[in-house]
C-alpha positions in Angstrom: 48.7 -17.8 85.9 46.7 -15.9 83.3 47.8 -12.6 84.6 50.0 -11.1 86.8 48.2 -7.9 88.8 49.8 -5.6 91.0 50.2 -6.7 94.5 51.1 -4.1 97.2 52.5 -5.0 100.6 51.9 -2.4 103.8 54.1 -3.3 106.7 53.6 -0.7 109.9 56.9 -0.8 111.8 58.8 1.0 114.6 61.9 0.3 116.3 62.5 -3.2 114.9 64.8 -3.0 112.7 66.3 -6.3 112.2 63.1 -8.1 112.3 62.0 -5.7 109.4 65.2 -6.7 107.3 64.3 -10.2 107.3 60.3 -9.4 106.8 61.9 -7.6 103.2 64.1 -10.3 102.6 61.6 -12.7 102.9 59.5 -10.5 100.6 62.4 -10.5 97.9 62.2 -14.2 97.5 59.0 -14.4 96.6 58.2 -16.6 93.5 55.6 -13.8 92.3 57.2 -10.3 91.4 55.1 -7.9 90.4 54.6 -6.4 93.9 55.4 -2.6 95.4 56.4 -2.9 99.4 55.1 0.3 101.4 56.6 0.5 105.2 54.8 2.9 106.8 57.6 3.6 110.1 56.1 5.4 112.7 59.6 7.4 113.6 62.0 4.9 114.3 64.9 5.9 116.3 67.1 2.6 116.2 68.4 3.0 112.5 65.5 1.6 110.5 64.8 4.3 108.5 68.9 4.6 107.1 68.7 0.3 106.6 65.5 0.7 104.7 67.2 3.8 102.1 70.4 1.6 102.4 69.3 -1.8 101.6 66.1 -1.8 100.0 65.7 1.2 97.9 62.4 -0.5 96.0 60.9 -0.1 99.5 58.0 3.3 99.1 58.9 4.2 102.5 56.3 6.7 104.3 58.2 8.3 107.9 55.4 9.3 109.9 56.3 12.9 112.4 56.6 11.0 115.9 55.6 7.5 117.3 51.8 8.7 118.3 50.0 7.2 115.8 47.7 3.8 115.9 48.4 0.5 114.0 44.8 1.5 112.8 45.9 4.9 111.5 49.5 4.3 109.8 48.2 0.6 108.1 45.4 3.4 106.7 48.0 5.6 105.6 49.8 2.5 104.0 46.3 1.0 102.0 45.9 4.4 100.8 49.4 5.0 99.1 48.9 1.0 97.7 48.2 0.6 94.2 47.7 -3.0 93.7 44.6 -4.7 92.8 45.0 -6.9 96.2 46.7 -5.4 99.2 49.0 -7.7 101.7 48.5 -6.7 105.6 51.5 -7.8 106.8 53.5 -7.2 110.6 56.8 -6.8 110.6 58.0 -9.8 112.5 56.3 -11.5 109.9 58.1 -14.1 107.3 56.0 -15.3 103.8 57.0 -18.9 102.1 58.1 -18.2 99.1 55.2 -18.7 97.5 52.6 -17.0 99.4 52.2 -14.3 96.9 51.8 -16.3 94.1 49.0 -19.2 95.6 46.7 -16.0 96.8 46.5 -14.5 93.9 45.1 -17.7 92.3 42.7 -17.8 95.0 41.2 -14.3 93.7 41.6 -15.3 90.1 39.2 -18.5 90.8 36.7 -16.9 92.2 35.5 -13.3 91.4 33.3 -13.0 95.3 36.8 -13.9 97.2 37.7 -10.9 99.0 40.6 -11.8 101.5 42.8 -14.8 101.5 43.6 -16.1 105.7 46.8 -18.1 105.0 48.0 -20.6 107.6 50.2 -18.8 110.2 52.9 -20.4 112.1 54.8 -19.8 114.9 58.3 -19.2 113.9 59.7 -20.6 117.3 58.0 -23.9 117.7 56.4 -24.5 114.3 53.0 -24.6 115.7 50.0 -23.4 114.6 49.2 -19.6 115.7 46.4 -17.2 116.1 44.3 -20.2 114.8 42.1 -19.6 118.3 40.6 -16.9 116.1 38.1 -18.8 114.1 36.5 -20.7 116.9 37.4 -23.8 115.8 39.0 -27.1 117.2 42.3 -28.9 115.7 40.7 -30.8 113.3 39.4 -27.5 111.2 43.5 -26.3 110.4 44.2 -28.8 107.4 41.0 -27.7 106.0 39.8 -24.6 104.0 36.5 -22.9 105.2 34.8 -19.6 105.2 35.1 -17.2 108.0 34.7 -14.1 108.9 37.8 -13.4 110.4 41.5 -13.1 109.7 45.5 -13.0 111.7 46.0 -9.7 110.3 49.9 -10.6 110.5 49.6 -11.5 106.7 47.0 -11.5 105.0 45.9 -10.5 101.5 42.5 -8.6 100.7 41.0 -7.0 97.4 42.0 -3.5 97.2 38.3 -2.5 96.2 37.2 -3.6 99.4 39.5 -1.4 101.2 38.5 1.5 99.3 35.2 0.9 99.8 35.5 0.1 103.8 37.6 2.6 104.6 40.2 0.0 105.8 40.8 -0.1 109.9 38.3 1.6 112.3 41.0 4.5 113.8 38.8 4.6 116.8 40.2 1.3 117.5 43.6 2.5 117.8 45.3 -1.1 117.6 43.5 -4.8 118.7 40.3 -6.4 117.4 40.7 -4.2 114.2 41.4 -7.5 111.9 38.0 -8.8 113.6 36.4 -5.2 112.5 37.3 -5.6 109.0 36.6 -9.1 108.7 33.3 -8.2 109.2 32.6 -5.6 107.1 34.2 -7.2 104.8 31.6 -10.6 104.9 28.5 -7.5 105.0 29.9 -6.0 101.5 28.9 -9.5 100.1 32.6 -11.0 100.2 34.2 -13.9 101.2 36.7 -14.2 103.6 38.6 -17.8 103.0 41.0 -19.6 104.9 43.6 -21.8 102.7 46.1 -23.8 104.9 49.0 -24.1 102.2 49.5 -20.7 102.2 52.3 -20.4 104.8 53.3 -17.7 106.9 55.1 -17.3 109.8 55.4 -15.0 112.9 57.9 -14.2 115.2 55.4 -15.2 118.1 56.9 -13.7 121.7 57.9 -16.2 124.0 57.4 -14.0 127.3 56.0 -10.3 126.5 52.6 -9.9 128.0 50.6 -7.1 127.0 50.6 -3.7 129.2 48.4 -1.7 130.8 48.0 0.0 127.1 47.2 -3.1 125.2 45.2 -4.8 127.7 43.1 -1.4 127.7 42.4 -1.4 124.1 42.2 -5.3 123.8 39.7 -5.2 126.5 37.3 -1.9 125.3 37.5 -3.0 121.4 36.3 -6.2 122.4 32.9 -4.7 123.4 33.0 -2.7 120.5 33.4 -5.8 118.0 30.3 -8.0 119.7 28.3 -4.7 119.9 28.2 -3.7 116.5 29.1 -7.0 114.7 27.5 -9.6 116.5 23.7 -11.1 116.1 22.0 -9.8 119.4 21.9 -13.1 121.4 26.0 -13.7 120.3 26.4 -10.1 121.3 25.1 -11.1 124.6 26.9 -13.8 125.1 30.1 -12.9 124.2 29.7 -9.7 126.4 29.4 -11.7 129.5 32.7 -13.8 128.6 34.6 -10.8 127.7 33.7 -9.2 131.1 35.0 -12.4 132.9 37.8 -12.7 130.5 38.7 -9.1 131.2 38.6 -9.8 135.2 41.3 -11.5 134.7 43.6 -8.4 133.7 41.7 -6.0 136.2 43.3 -7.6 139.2 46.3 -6.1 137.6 45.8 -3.0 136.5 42.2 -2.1 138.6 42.3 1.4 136.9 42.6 0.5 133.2 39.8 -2.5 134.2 37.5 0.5 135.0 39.0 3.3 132.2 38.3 0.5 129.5 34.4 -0.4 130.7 33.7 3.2 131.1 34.7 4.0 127.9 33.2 1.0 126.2 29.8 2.1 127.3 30.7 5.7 126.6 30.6 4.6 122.7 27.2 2.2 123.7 24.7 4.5 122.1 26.8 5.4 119.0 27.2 1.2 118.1 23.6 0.6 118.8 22.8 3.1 116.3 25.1 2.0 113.6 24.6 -1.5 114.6 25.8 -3.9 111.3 25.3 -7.5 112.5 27.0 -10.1 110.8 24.2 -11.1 107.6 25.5 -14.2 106.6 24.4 -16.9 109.0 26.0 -19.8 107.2 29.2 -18.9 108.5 28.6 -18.2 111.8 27.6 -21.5 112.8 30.8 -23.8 112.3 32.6 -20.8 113.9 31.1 -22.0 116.9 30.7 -18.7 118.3 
């Protein structure tokens, strides 16, 4: 490697203590070690904050006032305090192979327009693929690299220019779909976003947590507020109408939030229309399938 550039790594955590410890661990490992790790705790309760002081005093840890705040918000706070020419998005429950740092940042070294590196995520349970459903594609797509214009935001690397330049998360989204947002402005600032299969990861996947009334809400209004805004008018169509029967789904369950999150969806409806940003680059919409 020619040179060795700064790499920070933002983790957003609270309450999860022991899955942090191993996230760090797996961080110390790494083959690559120029790198500053930034936890960002949104007021943990159950000890974290002591461990992190205790046992990883290279840590920059930032202790947010109470537990209120969005993923959206605290990863912000995070990407701002980085200094790193690339920036690692990483969860908590989130384990990199030891060289994960190292093969991204010869990604960005070969090729000047790369702006995020999608590694391969697996699920730490089974071994099997994860979050791959994201890029639309069928089996035969994960051994290959490709373009895209999304990412599994549980670790992933992007060009810290572009966060500057993006402002990093939409806060409006509070927490889901965000990756998707980013992905996108990302491809419309004239980057790439590139998938790389042997750059490993792997996440503590739940085996039987579903998401509540609170995460169903946001998955379901940020969904509208992704196609909206992001998507070619006919895909924005389209995906609407599957995201409305997707969502039914859910509603039986919680009727309330079903209604809450449509409302407020369309609340936003003129606001997106206006600021509409479709994705530009054809070429990679197509294999995506969408």
């Amino acid at each position: 490697m020619t040179k060795c550039p700064l790499v920070s790594i933002v983790i957003v955590n609270w309450n999860r203590k022991d899955d942090l410890k191993e996230c760090l661990e797996s961080i110390r490992k790494q083959t690559y070690t120029n790198i500053e790790i930034i936890v960002v705790d949104n007021h943990s309760t159950d000890g974290t904050i002591e461990m992190i002081r205790k046992e990883f005093p290279e840590v920059k840890l930032i202790v947010m006032p109470d537990s209120s705040y969005g993923a959206c918000e605290t990863f912000n706070i995070g990407f701002a305090n980085a200094t790193g020419e690339y920036v690692v998005i990483m969860d908590n429950d989130a384990l990199l192979e030891k060289d994960w740092i190292e093969k991204s940042v010869k990604e960005f070294e070969n090729d000047e327009a790369l702006g995020c590196v999608a590694g391969r995520v697996l699920n730490y349970y089974t071994k099997e693929d994860w979050g791959f459903w994201l890029y639309g594609l069928d089996d035969a797509w994960k051994d290959k690299e490709f373009y895209t214009t999304v990412f599994v935001g549980c670790s992933t690397i992007i060009r810290k220019e572009i966060i500057n330049k993006t402002g990093g998360y939409p806060t409006d989204y509070f927490l889901y779909w965000n990756e998707a947002a980013l992905g996108a402005e990302i491809v419309n600032a004239g980057y790439k976003i590139k998938y790389v299969p042997n750059i490993i990861a792997h996440h503590k996947v739940s085996q039987t947590q579903r998401p509540g009334k609170k995460g169903y809400y946001y998955g379901v209004r940020n969904g509208y507020w992704y196609y909206w805004k992001y998507y070619p008018s006919g895909l924005a169509l389209k995906h609407t109408l599957i995201h409305l029967i997707k969502s039914c789904y859910g509603g039986v369950k919680h009727p309330f939030t079903f209604i809450k999150a449509h409302l407020d969806a369309i609340k936003k409806l003129p606001t997106i229309i206006k600021n509409r940003e479709p994705i530009r680059n054809k070429k990679i919409l197509k294999p995506l399938k969408l």
